[in-house]
C-alpha positions as CSV (number, residue, x, y, z in Angstrom):
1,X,121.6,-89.6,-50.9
2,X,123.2,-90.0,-47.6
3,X,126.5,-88.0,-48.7
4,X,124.6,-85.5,-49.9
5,X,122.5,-85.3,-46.7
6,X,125.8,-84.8,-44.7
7,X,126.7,-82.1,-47.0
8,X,123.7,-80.2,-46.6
9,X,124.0,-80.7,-42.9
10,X,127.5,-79.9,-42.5
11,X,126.8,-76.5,-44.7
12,X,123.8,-75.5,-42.2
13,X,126.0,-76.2,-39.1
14,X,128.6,-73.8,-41.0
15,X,126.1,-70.5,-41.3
16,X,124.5,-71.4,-38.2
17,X,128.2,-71.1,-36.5
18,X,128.6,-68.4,-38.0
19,X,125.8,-66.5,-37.0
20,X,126.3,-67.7,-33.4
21,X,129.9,-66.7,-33.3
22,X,129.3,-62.9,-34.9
23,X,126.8,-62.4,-32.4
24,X,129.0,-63.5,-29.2
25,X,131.4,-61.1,-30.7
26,X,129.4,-58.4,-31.0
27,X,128.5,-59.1,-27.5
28,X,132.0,-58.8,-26.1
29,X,132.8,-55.6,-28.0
30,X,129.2,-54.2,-26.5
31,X,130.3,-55.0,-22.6
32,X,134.0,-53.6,-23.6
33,X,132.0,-50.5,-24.6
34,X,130.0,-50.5,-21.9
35,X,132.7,-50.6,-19.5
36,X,134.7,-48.2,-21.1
37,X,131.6,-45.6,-20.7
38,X,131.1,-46.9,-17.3
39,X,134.7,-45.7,-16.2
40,X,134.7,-42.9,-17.5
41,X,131.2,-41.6,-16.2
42,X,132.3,-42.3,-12.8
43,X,135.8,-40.7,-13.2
44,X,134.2,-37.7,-14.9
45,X,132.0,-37.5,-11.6
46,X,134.8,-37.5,-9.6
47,X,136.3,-34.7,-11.0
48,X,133.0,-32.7,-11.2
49,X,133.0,-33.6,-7.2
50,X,136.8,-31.8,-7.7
51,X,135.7,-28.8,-9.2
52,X,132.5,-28.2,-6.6
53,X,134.7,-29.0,-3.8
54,X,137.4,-26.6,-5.0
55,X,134.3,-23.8,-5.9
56,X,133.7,-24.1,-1.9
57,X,136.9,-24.1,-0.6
58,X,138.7,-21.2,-3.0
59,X,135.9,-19.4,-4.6
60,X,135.5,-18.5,-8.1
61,X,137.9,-16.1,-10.1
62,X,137.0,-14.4,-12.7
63,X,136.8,-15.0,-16.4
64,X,136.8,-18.6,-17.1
65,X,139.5,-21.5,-16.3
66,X,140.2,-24.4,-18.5
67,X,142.5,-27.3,-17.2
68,X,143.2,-30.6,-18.8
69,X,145.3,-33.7,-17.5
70,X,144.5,-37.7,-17.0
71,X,143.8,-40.0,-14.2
72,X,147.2,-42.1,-14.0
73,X,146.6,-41.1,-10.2
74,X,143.8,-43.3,-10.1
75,X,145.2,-45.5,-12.2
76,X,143.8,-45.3,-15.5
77,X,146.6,-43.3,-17.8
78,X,144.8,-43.8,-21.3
79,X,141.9,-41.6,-20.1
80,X,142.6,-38.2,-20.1
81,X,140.4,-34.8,-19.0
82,X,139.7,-31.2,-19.8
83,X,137.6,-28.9,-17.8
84,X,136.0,-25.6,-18.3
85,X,134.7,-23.4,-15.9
86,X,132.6,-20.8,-17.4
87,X,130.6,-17.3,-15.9
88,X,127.3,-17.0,-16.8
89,X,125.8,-14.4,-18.1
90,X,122.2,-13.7,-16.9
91,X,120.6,-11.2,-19.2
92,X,117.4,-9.3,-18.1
93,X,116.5,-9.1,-22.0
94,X,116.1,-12.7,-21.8
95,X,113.3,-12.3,-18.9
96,X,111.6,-10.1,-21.1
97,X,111.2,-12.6,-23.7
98,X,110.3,-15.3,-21.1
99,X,107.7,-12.9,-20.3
100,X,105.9,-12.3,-23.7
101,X,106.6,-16.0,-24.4
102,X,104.1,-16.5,-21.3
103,X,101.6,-14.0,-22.1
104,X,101.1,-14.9,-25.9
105,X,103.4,-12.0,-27.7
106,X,102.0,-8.5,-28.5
107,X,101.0,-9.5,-31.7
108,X,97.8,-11.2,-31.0
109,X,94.9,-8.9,-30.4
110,X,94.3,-8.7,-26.9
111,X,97.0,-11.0,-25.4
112,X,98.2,-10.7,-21.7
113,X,95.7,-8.4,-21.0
114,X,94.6,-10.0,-17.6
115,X,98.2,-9.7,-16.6
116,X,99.1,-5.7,-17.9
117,X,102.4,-5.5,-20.9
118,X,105.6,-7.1,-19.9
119,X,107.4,-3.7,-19.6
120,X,105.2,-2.7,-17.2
121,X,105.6,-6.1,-15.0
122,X,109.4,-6.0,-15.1
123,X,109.7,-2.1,-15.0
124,X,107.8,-3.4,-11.4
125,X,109.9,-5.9,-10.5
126,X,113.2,-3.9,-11.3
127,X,111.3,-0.6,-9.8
128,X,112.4,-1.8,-6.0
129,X,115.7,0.3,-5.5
130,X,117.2,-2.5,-9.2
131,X,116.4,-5.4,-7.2
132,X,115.7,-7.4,-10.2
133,X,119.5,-6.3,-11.2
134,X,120.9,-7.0,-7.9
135,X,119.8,-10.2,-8.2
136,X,121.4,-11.3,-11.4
137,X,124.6,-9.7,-10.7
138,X,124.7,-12.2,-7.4
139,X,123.8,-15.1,-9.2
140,X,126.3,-14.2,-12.5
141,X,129.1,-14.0,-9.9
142,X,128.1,-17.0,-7.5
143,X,127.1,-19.2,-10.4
144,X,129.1,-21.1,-13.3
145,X,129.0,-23.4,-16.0
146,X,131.4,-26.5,-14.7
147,X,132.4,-28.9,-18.2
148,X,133.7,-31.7,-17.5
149,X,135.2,-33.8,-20.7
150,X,136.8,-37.2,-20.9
151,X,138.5,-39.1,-23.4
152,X,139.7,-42.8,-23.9
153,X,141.2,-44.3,-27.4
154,X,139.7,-47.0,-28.7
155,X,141.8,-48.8,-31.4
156,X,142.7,-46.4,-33.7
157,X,140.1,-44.0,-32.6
158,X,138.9,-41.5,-29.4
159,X,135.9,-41.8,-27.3
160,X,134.6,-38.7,-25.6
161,X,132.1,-38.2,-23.2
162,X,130.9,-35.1,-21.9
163,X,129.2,-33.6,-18.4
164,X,128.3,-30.1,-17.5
165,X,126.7,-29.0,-14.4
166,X,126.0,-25.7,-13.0
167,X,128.3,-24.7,-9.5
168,X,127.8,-22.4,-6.9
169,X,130.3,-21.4,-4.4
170,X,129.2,-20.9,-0.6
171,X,129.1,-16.6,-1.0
172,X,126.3,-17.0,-2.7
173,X,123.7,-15.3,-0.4
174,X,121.3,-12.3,-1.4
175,X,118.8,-10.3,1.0
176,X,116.8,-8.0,-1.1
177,X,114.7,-5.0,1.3
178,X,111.4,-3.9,-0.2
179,X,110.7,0.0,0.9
180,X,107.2,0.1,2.3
């Protein structure tokens, strides 16, 4: 009975080791993971702080600009990095929708009554001189879309991660005059 005892014991110490030595590796590939998204979260950061600083200091161009490279610089060659710098559009037909969204449609009976139709409210809003218009032009052309994306391999495989962010440069400035 007692060599049979031992077996039994030795066999339970077996799975339980096991089990604790699965889990301490799936620990260590977690905190490898972790600081793989850690560095490149911050060095995606620093090149969104790149592409504002560079939005200040040059301006925007038109169309957009994609660029792509690593960060051997800061000494970390595997990870590499693409950015886009997009216009946005800003589309007065998407205000209108915003609109009836807020006042319940035109297909309910009754609905937005309290507030007038929606093509009366912007056609009043757009009726000072296309202020309305002015407006989205400035912000189309001081505004853009900054994409950030970096990527890492890991083992046979790539990571990505991906930041966006909206950029303004300092022309941005807009003085609208109401006539009386």
């Amino acid at each position: 009975f007692t060599l049979l005892e031992v077996v039994i014991a030795l066999g339970i110490l077996a799975m339980s080791l096991t089990v604790l030595l699965e889990s301490q590796a799936a620990s260590v590939s977690s905190a490898g993971r972790s600081r793989d998204l850690t560095i490149a979260t911050l060095l995606a950061r620093s090149k969104m702080v790149d592409i504002e600083v560079d939005a200040l200091e040059d301006g925007f161009t038109l169309g957009d600009v994609e660029e792509e490279g690593d960060f051997g610089d800061e000494g970390f060659e595997d990870y590499k990095w693409k950015t886009r710098l997009l216009e946005v559009k800003i589309e007065l037909a998407g205000l209108m929708g915003l609109c009836e969204g807020f006042m319940g449609g035109d297909d309910e009976e009754g609905a937005g009554e309290e507030f007038g139709d929606c093509e009366s409210m912007m056609g009043g809003l757009d009726g000072f001189g296309g202020a309305l218009t002015t407006f989205t032009d400035e912000m189309g052309n001081s505004l853009r879309l900054a994409e950030v994306t970096v990527t890492w391999p890991v083992g046979k495989f790539q990571e990505t991660i991906q930041v966006r962010s909206f950029v303004t440069n300092s022309d941005f400035s807009l003085s609208l005059e109401v006539p009386r």
